[in-house]
N, C-alpha and C positions, 0 to 999 in steps of 0.2 A: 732734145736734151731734157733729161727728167730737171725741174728745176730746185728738190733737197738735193740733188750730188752736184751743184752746180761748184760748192768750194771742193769738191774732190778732183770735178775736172779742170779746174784753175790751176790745182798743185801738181797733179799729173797729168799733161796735157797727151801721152802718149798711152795712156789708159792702159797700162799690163798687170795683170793683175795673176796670182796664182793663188789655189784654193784646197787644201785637201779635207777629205769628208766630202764632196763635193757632188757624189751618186744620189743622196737624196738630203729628207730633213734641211735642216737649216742651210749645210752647205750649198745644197742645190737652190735655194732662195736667197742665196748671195752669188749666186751665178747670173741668175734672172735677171735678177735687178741689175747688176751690171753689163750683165749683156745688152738690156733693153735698152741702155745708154750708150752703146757703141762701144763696149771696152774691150780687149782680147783675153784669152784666157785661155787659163793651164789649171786642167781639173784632173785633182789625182783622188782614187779610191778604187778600196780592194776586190769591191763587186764589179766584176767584167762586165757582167750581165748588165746592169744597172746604167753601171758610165756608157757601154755601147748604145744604148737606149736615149739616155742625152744626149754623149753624143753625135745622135742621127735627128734628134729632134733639134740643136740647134743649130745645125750644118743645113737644114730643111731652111731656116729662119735668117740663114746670112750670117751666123756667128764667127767669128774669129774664133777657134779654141783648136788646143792640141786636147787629147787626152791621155791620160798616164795610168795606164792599172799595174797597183802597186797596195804594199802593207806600209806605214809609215813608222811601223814596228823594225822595220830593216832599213837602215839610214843610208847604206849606198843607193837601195833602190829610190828612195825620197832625193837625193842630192840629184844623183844623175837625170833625172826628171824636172827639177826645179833649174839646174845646171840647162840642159838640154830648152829646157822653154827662153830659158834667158839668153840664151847665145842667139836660138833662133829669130827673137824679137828685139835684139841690140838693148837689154836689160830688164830690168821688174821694177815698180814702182810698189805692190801692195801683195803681202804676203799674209795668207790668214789660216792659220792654223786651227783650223774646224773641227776634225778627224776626233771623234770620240765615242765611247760606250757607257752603261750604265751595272752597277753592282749594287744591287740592295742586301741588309743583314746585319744584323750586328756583331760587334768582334768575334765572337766561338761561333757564328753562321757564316761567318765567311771565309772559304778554305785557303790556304798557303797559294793553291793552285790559281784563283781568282782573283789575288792580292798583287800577284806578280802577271795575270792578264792586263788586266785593270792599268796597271804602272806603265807596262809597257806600252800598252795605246794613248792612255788620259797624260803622260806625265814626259815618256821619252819621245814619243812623237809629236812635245811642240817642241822639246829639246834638238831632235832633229832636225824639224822644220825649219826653224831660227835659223840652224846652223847652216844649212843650206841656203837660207834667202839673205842672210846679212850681208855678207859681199857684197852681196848686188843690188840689194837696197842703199847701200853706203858710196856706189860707184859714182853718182852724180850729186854727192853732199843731200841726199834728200830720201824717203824713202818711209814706207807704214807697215809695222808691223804689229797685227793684230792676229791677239792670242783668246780664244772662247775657252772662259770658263763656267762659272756656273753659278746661283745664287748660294748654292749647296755649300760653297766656299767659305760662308762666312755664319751660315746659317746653321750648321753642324747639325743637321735634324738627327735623329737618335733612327738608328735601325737602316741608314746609309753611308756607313762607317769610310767604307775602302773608295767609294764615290768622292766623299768629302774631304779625304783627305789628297787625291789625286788635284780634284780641282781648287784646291787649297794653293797647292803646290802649285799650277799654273800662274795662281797670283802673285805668288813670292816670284816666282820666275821671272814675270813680267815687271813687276816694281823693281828687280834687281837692273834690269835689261834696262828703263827709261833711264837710270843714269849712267851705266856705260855704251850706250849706243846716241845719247843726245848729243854729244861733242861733234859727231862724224853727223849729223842732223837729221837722226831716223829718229821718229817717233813711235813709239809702244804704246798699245792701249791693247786694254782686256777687259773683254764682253762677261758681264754675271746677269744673264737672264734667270728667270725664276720659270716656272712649268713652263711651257708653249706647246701646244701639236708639230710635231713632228715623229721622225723614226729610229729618236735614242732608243724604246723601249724593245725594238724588236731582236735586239742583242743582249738583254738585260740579263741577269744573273742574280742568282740570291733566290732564299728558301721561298715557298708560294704565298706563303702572307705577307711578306713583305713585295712581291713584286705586284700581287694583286692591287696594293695601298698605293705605289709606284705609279700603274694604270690607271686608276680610278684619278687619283692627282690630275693624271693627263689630261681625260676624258673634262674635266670640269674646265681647264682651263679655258680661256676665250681670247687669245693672245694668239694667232695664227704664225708660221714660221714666216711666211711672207713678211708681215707688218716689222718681225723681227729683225728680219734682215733688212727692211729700210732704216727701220729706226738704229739699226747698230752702224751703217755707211754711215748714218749723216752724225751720228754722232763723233764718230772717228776721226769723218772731216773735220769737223766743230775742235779738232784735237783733243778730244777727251782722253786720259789718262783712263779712268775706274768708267765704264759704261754698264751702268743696270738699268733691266728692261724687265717690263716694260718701267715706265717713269717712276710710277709708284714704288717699284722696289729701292728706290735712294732713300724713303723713311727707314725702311729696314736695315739700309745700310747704316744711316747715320746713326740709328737708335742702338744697333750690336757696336759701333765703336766711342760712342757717348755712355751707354750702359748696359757692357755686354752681358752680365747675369741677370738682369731684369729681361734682357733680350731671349736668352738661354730660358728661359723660364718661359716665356712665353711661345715660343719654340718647341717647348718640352711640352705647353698644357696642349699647345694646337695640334699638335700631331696626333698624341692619346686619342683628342675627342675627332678621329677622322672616321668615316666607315670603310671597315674594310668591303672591297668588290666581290660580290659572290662568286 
Protein backbone atom coordinates (compact mmCIF):
# COMPACT_ATOMS: atom_id res chain seq x y z
CA UNK A 1 0.00 0.00 0.00
CA UNK A 2 1.39 3.40 -1.18
CA UNK A 3 1.36 5.19 2.11
CA UNK A 4 -0.06 9.21 0.43
CA UNK A 5 -3.39 7.20 -0.67
CA UNK A 6 -3.52 5.72 2.60
CA UNK A 7 -6.78 8.22 3.37
CA UNK A 8 -8.22 7.42 -0.05
CA UNK A 9 -8.12 3.71 0.70
CA UNK A 10 -9.82 4.18 4.15
CA UNK A 11 -12.74 6.08 2.24
CA UNK A 12 -12.88 3.63 -0.49
CA UNK A 13 -12.07 0.41 0.73
CA UNK A 14 -13.41 -1.29 -2.52
CA UNK A 15 -11.05 0.77 -4.74
CA UNK A 16 -13.22 1.44 -8.17
CA UNK A 17 -12.12 3.93 -9.72
CA UNK A 18 -12.98 5.28 -13.48
CA UNK A 19 -10.84 7.44 -15.67
CA UNK A 20 -11.39 9.02 -18.91
CA UNK A 21 -8.32 10.57 -20.92
CA UNK A 22 -6.88 7.79 -19.53
CA UNK A 23 -4.48 6.43 -23.01
CA UNK A 24 -1.81 8.55 -22.08
CA UNK A 25 -0.63 12.10 -20.28
CA UNK A 26 -1.80 12.67 -17.02
CA UNK A 27 -4.73 10.27 -17.29
CA UNK A 28 -2.47 7.53 -17.78
CA UNK A 29 -0.47 8.68 -14.45
CA UNK A 30 -3.49 8.54 -12.50
CA UNK A 31 -4.09 4.96 -13.69
CA UNK A 32 -0.51 3.95 -12.39
CA UNK A 33 -0.71 5.35 -9.36
CA UNK A 34 -3.73 3.77 -8.71
CA UNK A 35 -3.19 0.60 -10.09
CA UNK A 36 0.23 0.25 -8.10
CA UNK A 37 -2.14 0.46 -5.04
CA UNK A 38 -4.47 -2.34 -5.97
CA UNK A 39 -7.35 -0.26 -7.32
CA UNK A 40 -9.75 -1.59 -10.31
CA UNK A 41 -10.26 0.49 -13.02
CA UNK A 42 -12.35 1.56 -16.02
CA UNK A 43 -10.21 3.50 -18.50
CA UNK A 44 -11.94 5.22 -21.37
CA UNK A 45 -10.21 6.99 -24.47
CA UNK A 46 -10.62 7.61 -27.94
CA UNK A 47 -7.26 6.25 -29.15
CA UNK A 48 -7.83 2.42 -29.65
CA UNK A 49 -4.43 2.17 -30.50
CA UNK A 50 -3.05 3.61 -27.34
CA UNK A 51 -5.67 2.13 -24.64
CA UNK A 52 -5.01 -1.42 -26.27
CA UNK A 53 -1.33 -0.82 -25.53
CA UNK A 54 -2.26 -0.29 -21.59
CA UNK A 55 -4.37 -2.24 -21.83
CA UNK A 56 -2.00 -5.26 -22.43
CA UNK A 57 0.62 -3.62 -20.33
CA UNK A 58 -1.46 -3.63 -17.27
CA UNK A 59 -3.26 -7.06 -17.70
CA UNK A 60 0.76 -8.23 -18.01
CA UNK A 61 1.08 -6.54 -14.39
CA UNK A 62 -2.13 -8.03 -12.60
CA UNK A 63 -4.33 -4.97 -13.13
CA UNK A 64 -7.92 -5.14 -12.62
CA UNK A 65 -9.14 -2.73 -15.46
CA UNK A 66 -11.84 -3.01 -18.09
CA UNK A 67 -11.12 -0.87 -21.04
CA UNK A 68 -13.72 1.36 -22.95
CA UNK A 69 -12.73 2.97 -26.49
CA UNK A 70 -14.99 5.72 -26.83
CA UNK A 71 -15.14 9.94 -27.59
CA UNK A 72 -16.52 11.54 -24.34
CA UNK A 73 -17.90 13.84 -27.01
CA UNK A 74 -20.93 11.23 -27.34
CA UNK A 75 -22.60 10.86 -23.89
CA UNK A 76 -24.26 7.46 -24.65
CA UNK A 77 -21.05 6.09 -25.44
CA UNK A 78 -19.52 7.77 -22.13
CA UNK A 79 -22.66 6.49 -19.89
CA UNK A 80 -22.91 3.16 -21.18
CA UNK A 81 -19.11 2.45 -20.43
CA UNK A 82 -19.11 4.09 -16.99
CA UNK A 83 -22.78 2.24 -16.67
CA UNK A 84 -21.18 -1.06 -17.86
CA UNK A 85 -18.00 -0.73 -15.27
CA UNK A 86 -20.20 -0.07 -12.55
CA UNK A 87 -22.70 -2.83 -12.79
CA UNK A 88 -19.80 -5.14 -13.39
CA UNK A 89 -17.95 -4.03 -10.04
CA UNK A 90 -21.18 -3.61 -7.71
CA UNK A 91 -20.54 0.34 -8.05
CA UNK A 92 -17.74 3.47 -8.41
CA UNK A 93 -16.19 5.04 -5.64
CA UNK A 94 -14.03 7.77 -7.91
CA UNK A 95 -14.86 9.32 -11.13
CA UNK A 96 -12.21 11.73 -12.80
CA UNK A 97 -12.89 13.37 -15.52
CA UNK A 98 -9.43 13.88 -17.30
CA UNK A 99 -10.37 13.79 -21.05
CA UNK A 100 -9.10 16.91 -22.67
CA UNK A 101 -7.33 18.98 -25.52
CA UNK A 102 -5.58 22.17 -26.07
CA UNK A 103 -6.42 25.40 -28.48
CA UNK A 104 -3.94 28.26 -28.70
CA UNK A 105 -4.93 32.01 -30.46
CA UNK A 106 -6.55 34.75 -29.90
CA UNK A 107 -10.09 35.65 -30.63
CA UNK A 108 -9.97 36.44 -34.70
CA UNK A 109 -7.25 33.25 -34.59
CA UNK A 110 -9.47 31.01 -33.45
CA UNK A 111 -12.01 29.54 -36.03
CA UNK A 112 -15.95 28.96 -35.16
CA UNK A 113 -14.75 25.43 -36.06
CA UNK A 114 -12.23 25.13 -33.16
CA UNK A 115 -14.47 26.89 -30.53
CA UNK A 116 -16.99 24.32 -30.93
CA UNK A 117 -14.06 21.37 -30.96
CA UNK A 118 -12.53 22.61 -27.90
CA UNK A 119 -16.44 22.93 -26.01
CA UNK A 120 -17.30 19.82 -26.95
CA UNK A 121 -14.19 17.85 -25.46
CA UNK A 122 -12.79 20.44 -22.59
CA UNK A 123 -16.46 21.49 -21.35
CA UNK A 124 -19.38 18.79 -22.47
CA UNK A 125 -17.27 15.78 -21.73
CA UNK A 126 -17.06 16.60 -17.95
CA UNK A 127 -20.74 17.42 -18.34
CA UNK A 128 -21.17 13.93 -19.52
CA UNK A 129 -19.00 12.41 -17.41
CA UNK A 130 -20.75 13.81 -14.15
CA UNK A 131 -23.63 12.69 -15.50
CA UNK A 132 -22.92 9.35 -16.00
CA UNK A 133 -20.91 8.82 -12.52
CA UNK A 134 -23.30 10.54 -10.13
CA UNK A 135 -25.69 7.81 -9.63
CA UNK A 136 -23.23 5.84 -8.67
CA UNK A 137 -21.04 7.85 -6.74
CA UNK A 138 -24.39 8.76 -4.55
CA UNK A 139 -25.47 5.00 -4.26
CA UNK A 140 -23.60 4.31 -0.89
CA UNK A 141 -24.10 8.16 0.54
CA UNK A 142 -20.25 8.62 -0.41
CA UNK A 143 -18.37 9.08 -3.54
CA UNK A 144 -15.24 11.53 -5.37
CA UNK A 145 -15.65 13.40 -8.08
CA UNK A 146 -12.81 14.96 -9.68
CA UNK A 147 -12.89 17.34 -12.48
CA UNK A 148 -9.10 18.55 -14.36
CA UNK A 149 -8.88 21.62 -15.21
CA UNK A 150 -6.26 23.95 -15.61
CA UNK A 151 -4.23 26.75 -14.17
CA UNK A 152 -5.29 28.47 -17.55
CA UNK A 153 -8.72 28.94 -15.75
CA UNK A 154 -8.01 31.69 -13.67
CA UNK A 155 -4.78 32.73 -15.36
CA UNK A 156 -6.48 33.95 -18.57
CA UNK A 157 -3.01 34.29 -20.36
CA UNK A 158 -3.69 36.39 -23.71
CA UNK A 159 -3.39 34.32 -26.90
CA UNK A 160 -5.28 31.05 -25.20
CA UNK A 161 -8.58 32.37 -25.45
CA UNK A 162 -10.94 29.17 -26.29
CA UNK A 163 -8.55 27.07 -23.89
CA UNK A 164 -9.35 29.41 -21.10
CA UNK A 165 -12.30 29.75 -21.31
CA UNK A 166 -13.39 25.98 -21.55
CA UNK A 167 -11.29 25.36 -18.54
CA UNK A 168 -12.87 28.31 -16.84
CA UNK A 169 -16.00 26.70 -17.33
CA UNK A 170 -15.00 23.27 -15.73
CA UNK A 171 -14.47 25.39 -12.53
CA UNK A 172 -17.76 26.93 -12.50
CA UNK A 173 -19.03 23.40 -13.07
CA UNK A 174 -17.49 22.02 -10.43
CA UNK A 175 -17.96 24.83 -7.64
CA UNK A 176 -21.70 24.47 -8.74
CA UNK A 177 -21.70 20.55 -8.35
CA UNK A 178 -19.88 20.78 -4.47
CA UNK A 179 -23.07 22.15 -3.34
CA UNK A 180 -25.65 20.18 -5.02
CA UNK A 181 -23.96 16.83 -4.72
CA UNK A 182 -22.76 17.40 -0.88
CA UNK A 183 -26.25 16.64 0.70
CA UNK A 184 -26.26 12.86 -1.06
CA UNK A 185 -22.20 12.97 0.38
CA UNK A 186 -20.18 13.14 -2.78
CA UNK A 187 -17.46 15.29 -2.77
CA UNK A 188 -16.12 17.52 -5.85
CA UNK A 189 -12.81 18.78 -6.40
CA UNK A 190 -11.08 20.15 -9.35
CA UNK A 191 -7.46 19.91 -10.39
CA UNK A 192 -5.72 23.53 -11.81
CA UNK A 193 -2.29 22.38 -12.62
CA UNK A 194 -0.11 24.93 -14.35
CA UNK A 195 2.46 23.42 -17.52
CA UNK A 196 3.47 19.60 -16.58
CA UNK A 197 5.05 17.11 -19.38
CA UNK A 198 2.53 15.36 -20.66
CA UNK A 199 0.39 14.76 -24.33
CA UNK A 200 -2.08 17.82 -24.18
CA UNK A 201 -0.03 19.40 -26.93
CA UNK A 202 -0.11 16.63 -29.49
CA UNK A 203 -3.78 17.55 -30.35
CA UNK A 204 -3.26 21.36 -30.06
CA UNK A 205 -4.67 23.71 -32.47
CA UNK A 206 -4.21 27.40 -33.06
CA UNK A 207 -1.96 29.44 -35.59
CA UNK A 208 2.06 28.43 -35.33
CA UNK A 209 3.23 31.01 -33.00
CA UNK A 210 1.14 30.57 -30.79
CA UNK A 211 1.47 26.86 -30.42
CA UNK A 212 5.26 27.09 -30.90
CA UNK A 213 4.97 29.39 -27.23
CA UNK A 214 2.46 26.53 -26.11
CA UNK A 215 5.54 23.92 -26.66
CA UNK A 216 8.37 25.74 -25.55
CA UNK A 217 6.14 26.49 -22.06
CA UNK A 218 6.13 22.62 -21.95
CA UNK A 219 9.62 21.78 -22.68
CA UNK A 220 10.73 24.20 -19.68
CA UNK A 221 8.50 22.77 -17.32
CA UNK A 222 10.08 20.42 -14.60
CA UNK A 223 6.70 19.09 -12.99
CA UNK A 224 6.47 15.53 -14.50
CA UNK A 225 2.69 13.98 -15.12
CA UNK A 226 3.64 11.41 -12.65
CA UNK A 227 4.36 13.58 -9.60
CA UNK A 228 1.02 15.19 -10.81
CA UNK A 229 -0.99 12.62 -10.55
CA UNK A 230 0.33 11.82 -6.94
CA UNK A 231 0.02 14.99 -5.73
CA UNK A 232 -3.70 15.52 -7.34
CA UNK A 233 -4.87 11.65 -5.32
CA UNK A 234 -3.65 12.78 -2.12
CA UNK A 235 -4.76 15.96 -2.37
CA UNK A 236 -8.40 14.91 -3.27
CA UNK A 237 -8.13 12.44 -0.47
CA UNK A 238 -7.05 15.46 2.01
CA UNK A 239 -10.80 16.50 0.49
CA UNK A 240 -9.63 19.43 -1.16
CA UNK A 241 -12.21 21.42 -3.03
CA UNK A 242 -9.62 23.93 -5.59
CA UNK A 243 -6.42 21.49 -6.02
CA UNK A 244 -3.39 23.57 -7.71
CA UNK A 245 -0.33 21.93 -8.61
CA UNK A 246 2.17 21.91 -8.46
CA UNK A 247 2.01 23.67 -4.61
CA UNK A 248 3.28 26.78 -5.80
CA UNK A 249 0.65 27.53 -8.00
CA UNK A 250 -1.84 28.48 -4.68
CA UNK A 251 0.20 31.96 -4.62
CA UNK A 252 -1.14 32.52 -8.13
CA UNK A 253 -4.29 31.46 -7.12
CA UNK A 254 -4.62 33.56 -4.01
CA UNK A 255 -2.86 36.64 -5.73
CA UNK A 256 -5.62 36.61 -9.03
CA UNK A 257 -8.44 36.48 -6.30
CA UNK A 258 -7.03 39.07 -3.70
CA UNK A 259 -5.93 41.32 -6.75
CA UNK A 260 -6.99 40.22 -9.88
CA UNK A 261 -5.68 43.18 -12.22
CA UNK A 262 -2.24 43.47 -10.57
CA UNK A 263 -2.53 39.57 -11.24
CA UNK A 264 -3.74 40.29 -14.99
CA UNK A 265 -0.97 42.51 -15.46
CA UNK A 266 1.47 40.35 -14.51
CA UNK A 267 0.19 37.76 -16.66
CA UNK A 268 0.18 40.02 -19.45
CA UNK A 269 4.08 41.36 -18.90
CA UNK A 270 5.06 37.44 -18.36
CA UNK A 271 3.79 35.97 -21.29
CA UNK A 272 5.10 39.20 -23.79
CA UNK A 273 8.66 38.56 -22.49
CA UNK A 274 8.55 34.61 -23.38
CA UNK A 275 10.72 33.19 -26.35
CA UNK A 276 8.90 32.18 -28.97
CA UNK A 277 10.40 28.11 -30.05
CA UNK A 278 12.14 28.23 -33.42
Amino acid sequence: MNPRFARLNARFPHKRAFITGAGSGLGLALAKALASDGWTLGLFDRNLERLTSVEAEFADAGVKLVAYPGDVTQSDELTVAVNSFAASHDGLDVMINNAGVASAGSLMEVSLEDWRWIIDINLMGVVHGSRAAVPHLQRNGSGLLINVSSAAAFASAPGMISYNATKAAVVSISETLVNELRPMGTQVSVAMPTFFRSSLLETLRGPEHARARAHEAMQRSEYPAEAAAYDLLTEAADGRTYILLPKAARMMWRMKRWMPLRFLDRVRHFTRRQPTAE
